[in-house]
N, C-alpha and C positions, 0 to 999 in steps of 0.2 A: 441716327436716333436722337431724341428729342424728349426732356420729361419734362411737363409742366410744372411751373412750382407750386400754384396753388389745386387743393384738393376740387373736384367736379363731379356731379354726376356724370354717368356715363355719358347720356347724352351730350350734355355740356362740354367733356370730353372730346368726343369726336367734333364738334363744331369748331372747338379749342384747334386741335389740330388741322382743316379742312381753312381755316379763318390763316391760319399760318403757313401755305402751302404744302402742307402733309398729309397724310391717315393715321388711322392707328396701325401702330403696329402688328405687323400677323407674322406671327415667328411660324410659317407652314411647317416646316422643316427641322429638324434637328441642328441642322445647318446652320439656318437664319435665328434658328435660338440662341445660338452659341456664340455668333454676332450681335448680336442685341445684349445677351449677358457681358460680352467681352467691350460694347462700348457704352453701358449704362453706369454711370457713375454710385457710387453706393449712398444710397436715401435709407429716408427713415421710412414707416408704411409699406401701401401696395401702391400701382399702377394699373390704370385700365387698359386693355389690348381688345386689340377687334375680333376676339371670339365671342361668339354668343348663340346663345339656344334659342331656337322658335317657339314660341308661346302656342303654337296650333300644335307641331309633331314633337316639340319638345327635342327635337337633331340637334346636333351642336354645328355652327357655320362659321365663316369667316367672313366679316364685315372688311371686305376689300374693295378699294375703289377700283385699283389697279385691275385686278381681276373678280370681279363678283361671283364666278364659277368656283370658284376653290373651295374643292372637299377638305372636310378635315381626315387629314390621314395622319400626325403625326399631335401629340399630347404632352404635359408635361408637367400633371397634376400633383399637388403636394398631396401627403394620408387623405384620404377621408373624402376626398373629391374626387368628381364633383358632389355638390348637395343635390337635395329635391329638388324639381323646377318651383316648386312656391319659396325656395330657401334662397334662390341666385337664377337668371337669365346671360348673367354678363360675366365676365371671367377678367379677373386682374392678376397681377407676378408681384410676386415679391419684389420688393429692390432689393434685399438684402443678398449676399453674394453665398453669408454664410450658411444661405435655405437654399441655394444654388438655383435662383431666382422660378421659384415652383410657381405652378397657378395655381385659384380657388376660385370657384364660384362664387360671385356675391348678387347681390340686390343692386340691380342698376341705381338706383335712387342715393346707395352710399355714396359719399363722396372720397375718391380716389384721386392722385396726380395720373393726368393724363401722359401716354405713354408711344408719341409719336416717328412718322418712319417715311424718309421722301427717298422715293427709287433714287440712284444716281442716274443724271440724265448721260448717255454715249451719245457720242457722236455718227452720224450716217455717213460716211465718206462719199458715197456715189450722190446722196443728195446736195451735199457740197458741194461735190463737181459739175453738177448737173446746174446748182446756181451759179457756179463762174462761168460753163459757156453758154449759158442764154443770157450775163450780163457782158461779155463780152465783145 
């Protein structure tokens, strides 16, 4: 995980990231939240993450490169969120540790430090081997 230091809109945001060899981050998971919390260092403000709502069904989705399929099945909302869809389309976290890094809704257009996340690359072994004996 990766936080921008300067503030961005969203969009600008995800470019930031994409320009750097990342995404935004999508804590899917309970799990991946609790890694993102546990390697985010503590800032001042919020952070943009790649959730966001459709401006046609108003659903909430995850802007993932990695996987563009992913439902939202897991949340992680501070009080009162989310807002209306005319109040926030894009969802930012907290940095703060001691809000136990909540999201909100905001207005894409605010500008937030971008909040970035590069898979670890594994290693294939059979494709390995398979390059040592054809250059063999």
């Amino acid at each position: 995980f990766e936080i921008g230091h300067d503030p961005l809109t969203w969009a600008k945001s995800h470019e930031y990231c994409i320009n750097k060899g990342f995404q935004f981050a999508c804590p899917v998971t309970k799990s991946v939240h609790n890694d993102m919390a546990d390697n985010l260092t503590k800032e001042d403000g919020d952070g943009w993450i790649g959730l966001r709502r459709s401006l046609l069904s108003t659903d909430w989705y995850w802007h993932d490169e990695y996987d563009p399929s992913t439902f939202v099945n897991y949340v992680h909302w501070d009080d009162g969120h989310p807002l209306d869809p005319v109040k926030g389309l894009c969802t930012s976290v907290s940095l703060d540790p001691n809000n136990d890094f909540k999201w909100q809704s905001a207005r894409c257009c605010d500008k937030k430090k971008p909040v970035c996340y590069k898979r670890p690359a594994y290693l294939n072994p059979s494709l390995e081997l398979l390059t040592v004996v054809i250059s063999a």
